[in-house]
Structure formats: structure tokens, C-alpha cells
RORO-6719 format. One record per residue: residue in three letters; residue number from 1; x, y, z of N, C-alpha, C in turn. Coordinates in steps of 0.2 Angstrom, whole numbers, m for minus. Example, Ala and Ser with C-alpha at 12.3 -4.5 7.8 and 13.67 -1.06 7.14 Angstrom:
BEGIN
+-----+-----+-------+-------+-------+-------+-------+-------+-------+-------+-------+
|   r |   k |  n.c1 |  n.c2 |  n.c3 | ca.c1 | ca.c2 | ca.c3 |  c.c1 |  c.c2 |  c.c3 |
+-----+-----+-------+-------+-------+-------+-------+-------+-------+-------+-------+
| Ala |   1 |    66 |   m28 |    39 |    62 |   m22 |    39 |    66 |   m16 |    39 |
| Ser |   2 |    64 |   m11 |    35 |    68 |    m5 |    36 |    64 |     0 |    39 |
+-----+-----+-------+-------+-------+-------+-------+-------+-------+-------+-------+
//
This chain:
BEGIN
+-----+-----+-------+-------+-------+-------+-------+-------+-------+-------+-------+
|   r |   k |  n.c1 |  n.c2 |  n.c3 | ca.c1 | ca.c2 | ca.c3 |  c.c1 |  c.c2 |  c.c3 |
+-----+-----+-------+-------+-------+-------+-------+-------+-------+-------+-------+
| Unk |   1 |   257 |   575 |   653 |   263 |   580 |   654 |   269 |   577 |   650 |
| Unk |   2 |   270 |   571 |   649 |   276 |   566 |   646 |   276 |   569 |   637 |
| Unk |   3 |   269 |   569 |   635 |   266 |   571 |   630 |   269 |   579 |   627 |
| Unk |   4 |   268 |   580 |   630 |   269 |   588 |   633 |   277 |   588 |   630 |
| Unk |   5 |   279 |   587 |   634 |   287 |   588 |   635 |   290 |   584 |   628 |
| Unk |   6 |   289 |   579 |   626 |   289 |   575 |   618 |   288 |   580 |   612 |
| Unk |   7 |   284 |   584 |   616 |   280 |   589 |   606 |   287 |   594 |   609 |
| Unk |   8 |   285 |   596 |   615 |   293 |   603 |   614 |   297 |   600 |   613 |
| Unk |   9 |   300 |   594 |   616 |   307 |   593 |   612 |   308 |   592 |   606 |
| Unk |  10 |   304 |   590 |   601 |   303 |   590 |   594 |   303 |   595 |   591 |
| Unk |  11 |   300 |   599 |   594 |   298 |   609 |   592 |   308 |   610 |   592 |
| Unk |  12 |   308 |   607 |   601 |   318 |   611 |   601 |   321 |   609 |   595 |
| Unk |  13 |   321 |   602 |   591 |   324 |   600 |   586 |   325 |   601 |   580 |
| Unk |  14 |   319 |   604 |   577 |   318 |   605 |   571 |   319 |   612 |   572 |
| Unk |  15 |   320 |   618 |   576 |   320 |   624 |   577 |   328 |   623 |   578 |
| Unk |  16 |   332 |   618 |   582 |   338 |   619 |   579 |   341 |   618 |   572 |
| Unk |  17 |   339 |   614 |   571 |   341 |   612 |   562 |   339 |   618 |   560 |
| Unk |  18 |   332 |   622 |   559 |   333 |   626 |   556 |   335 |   632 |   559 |
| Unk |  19 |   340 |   634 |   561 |   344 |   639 |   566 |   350 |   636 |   561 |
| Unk |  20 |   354 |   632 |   562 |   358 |   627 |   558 |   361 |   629 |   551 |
| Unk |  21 |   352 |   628 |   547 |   354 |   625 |   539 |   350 |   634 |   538 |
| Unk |  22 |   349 |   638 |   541 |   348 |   647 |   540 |   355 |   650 |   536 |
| Unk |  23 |   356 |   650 |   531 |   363 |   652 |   528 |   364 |   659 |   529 |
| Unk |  24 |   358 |   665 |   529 |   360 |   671 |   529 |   363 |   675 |   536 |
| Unk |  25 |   365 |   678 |   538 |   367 |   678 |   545 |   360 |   683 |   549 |
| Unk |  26 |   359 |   687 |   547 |   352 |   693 |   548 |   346 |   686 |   550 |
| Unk |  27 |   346 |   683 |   546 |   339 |   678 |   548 |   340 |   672 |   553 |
| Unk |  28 |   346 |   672 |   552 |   349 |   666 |   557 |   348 |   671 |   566 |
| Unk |  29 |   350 |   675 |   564 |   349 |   677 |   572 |   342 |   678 |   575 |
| Unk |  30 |   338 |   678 |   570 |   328 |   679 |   570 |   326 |   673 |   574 |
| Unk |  31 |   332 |   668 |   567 |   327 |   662 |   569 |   330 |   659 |   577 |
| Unk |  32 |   337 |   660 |   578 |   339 |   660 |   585 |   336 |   663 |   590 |
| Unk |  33 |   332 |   669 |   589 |   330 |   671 |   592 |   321 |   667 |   596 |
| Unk |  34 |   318 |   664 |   590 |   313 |   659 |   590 |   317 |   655 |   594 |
| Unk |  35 |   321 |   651 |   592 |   323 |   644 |   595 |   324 |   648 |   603 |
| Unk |  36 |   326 |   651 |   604 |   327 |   654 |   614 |   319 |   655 |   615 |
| Unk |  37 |   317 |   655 |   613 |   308 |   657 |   614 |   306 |   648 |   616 |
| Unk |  38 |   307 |   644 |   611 |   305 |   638 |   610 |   309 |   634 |   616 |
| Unk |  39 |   314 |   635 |   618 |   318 |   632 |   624 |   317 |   635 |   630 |
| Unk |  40 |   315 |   641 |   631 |   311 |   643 |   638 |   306 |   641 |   640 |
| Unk |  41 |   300 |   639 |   633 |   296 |   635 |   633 |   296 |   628 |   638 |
| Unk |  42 |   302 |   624 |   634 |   303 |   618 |   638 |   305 |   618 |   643 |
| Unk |  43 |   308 |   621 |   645 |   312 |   625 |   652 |   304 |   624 |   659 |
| Unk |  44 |   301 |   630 |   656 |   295 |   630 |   659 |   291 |   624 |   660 |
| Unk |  45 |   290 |   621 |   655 |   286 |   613 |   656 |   290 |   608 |   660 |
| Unk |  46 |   297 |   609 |   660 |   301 |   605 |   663 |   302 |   607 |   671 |
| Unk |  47 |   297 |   611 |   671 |   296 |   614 |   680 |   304 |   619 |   683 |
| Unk |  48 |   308 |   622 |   677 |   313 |   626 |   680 |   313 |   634 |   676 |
| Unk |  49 |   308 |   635 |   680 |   306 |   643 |   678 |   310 |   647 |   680 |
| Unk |  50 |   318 |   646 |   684 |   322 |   652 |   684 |   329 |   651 |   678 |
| Unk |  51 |   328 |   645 |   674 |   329 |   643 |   669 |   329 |   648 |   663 |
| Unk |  52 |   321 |   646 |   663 |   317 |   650 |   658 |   317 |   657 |   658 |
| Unk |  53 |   319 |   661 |   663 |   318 |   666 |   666 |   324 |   668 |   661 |
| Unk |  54 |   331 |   664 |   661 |   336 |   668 |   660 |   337 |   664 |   652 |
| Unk |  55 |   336 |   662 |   649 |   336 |   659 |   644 |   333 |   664 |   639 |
| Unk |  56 |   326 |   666 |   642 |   321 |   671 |   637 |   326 |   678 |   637 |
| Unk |  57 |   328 |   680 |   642 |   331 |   686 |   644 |   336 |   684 |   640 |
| Unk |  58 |   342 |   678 |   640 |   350 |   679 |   638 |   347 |   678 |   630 |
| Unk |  59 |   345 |   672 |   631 |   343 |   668 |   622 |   342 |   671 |   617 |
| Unk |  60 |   337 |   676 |   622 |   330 |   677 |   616 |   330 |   684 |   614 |
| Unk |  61 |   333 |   690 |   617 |   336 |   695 |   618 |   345 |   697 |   615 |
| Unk |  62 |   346 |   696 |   622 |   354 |   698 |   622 |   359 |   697 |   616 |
| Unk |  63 |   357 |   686 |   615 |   363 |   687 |   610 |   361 |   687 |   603 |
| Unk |  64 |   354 |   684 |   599 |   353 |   690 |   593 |   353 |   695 |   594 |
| Unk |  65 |   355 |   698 |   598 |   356 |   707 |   594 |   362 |   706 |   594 |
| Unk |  66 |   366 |   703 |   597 |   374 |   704 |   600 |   376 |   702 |   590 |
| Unk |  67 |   371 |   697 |   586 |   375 |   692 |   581 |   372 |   698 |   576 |
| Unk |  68 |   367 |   703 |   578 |   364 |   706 |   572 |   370 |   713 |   571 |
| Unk |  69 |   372 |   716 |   578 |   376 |   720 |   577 |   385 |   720 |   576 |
| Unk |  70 |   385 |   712 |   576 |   391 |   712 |   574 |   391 |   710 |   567 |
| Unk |  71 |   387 |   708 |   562 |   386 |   707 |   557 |   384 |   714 |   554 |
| Unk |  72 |   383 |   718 |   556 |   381 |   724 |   555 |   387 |   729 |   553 |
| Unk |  73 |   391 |   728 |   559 |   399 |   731 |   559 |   405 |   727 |   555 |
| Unk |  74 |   402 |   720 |   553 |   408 |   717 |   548 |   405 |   718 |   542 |
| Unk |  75 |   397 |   721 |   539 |   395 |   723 |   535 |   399 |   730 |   531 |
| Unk |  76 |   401 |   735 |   538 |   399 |   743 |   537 |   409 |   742 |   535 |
| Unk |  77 |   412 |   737 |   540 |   418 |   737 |   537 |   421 |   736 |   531 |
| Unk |  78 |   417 |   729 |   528 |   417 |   728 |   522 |   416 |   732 |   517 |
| Unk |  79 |   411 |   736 |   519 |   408 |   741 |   512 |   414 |   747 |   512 |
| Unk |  80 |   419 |   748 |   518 |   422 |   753 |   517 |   428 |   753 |   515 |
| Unk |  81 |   430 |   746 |   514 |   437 |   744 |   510 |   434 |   745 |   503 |
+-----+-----+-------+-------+-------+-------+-------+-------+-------+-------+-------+
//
């Protein structure tokens, strides 16, 4: 189990860096989207499934689309000036 929880927190680690050093904003929110996938992962292994439960729902869901759509709208302003 100890084992277990070592490799996900290594997975959370490198999945934040690369969330981090992702420069474009469109891909940045994807791979945010992974990382909330990968943290409810842990969540789960770490015995707190109501955790996980909201993590996958807010993380992995809710606020990549919140980063795709506001990147979308300061794209469409952009193009109209």
C-alpha cells in the first residue's frame, strides 16, 4: 500500500510540473484536467473517496472548462480589436 501511494505521488509530481512548464493555455487546461484525474487517484488510495468524489467533479470537469472558456472569450476579444 505504502508502495502504492509513493508511485501516485510521483505521478502528482511530474503531472504538476507538467501542468506548470505547459505554455499554451488550451493545453494547459487538458493537461489540468489529467492532473485532477491523477489526484483523485491519490485521494482514493489514501482512503478519502468523498475527496475524490469532488476533486474529479470540481478538478477534472468544472475548472478546465472554466480556463478553456475564458481563454476563448479573451481570444474572441482580442481578435475584435
Amino acid at each position: 500500500m505504502i508502495v502504492l501511494v509513493l508511485i501516485l505521488l510521483g505521478l502528482v509530481a511530474v503531472g504538476g510540473a507538467v501542468v506548470v512548464f505547459t505554455s499554451d493555455p488550451q493545453r494547459q487546461a487538458v493537461t489540468l484536467s489529467v492532473y485532477g484525474v491523477l489526484l483523485s487517484v491519490l485521494f482514493l488510495a489514501l482512503a478519502a473517496p468523498d475527496v475524490a468524489l469532488s476533486q474529479v467533479a470540481i478538478g477534472s470537469a468544472v475548472v478546465p472548462l472554466m480556463v478553456l472558456l475564458a481563454v476563448r472569450t479573451v481570444r474572441s476579444t482580442k481578435d475584435r480589436r
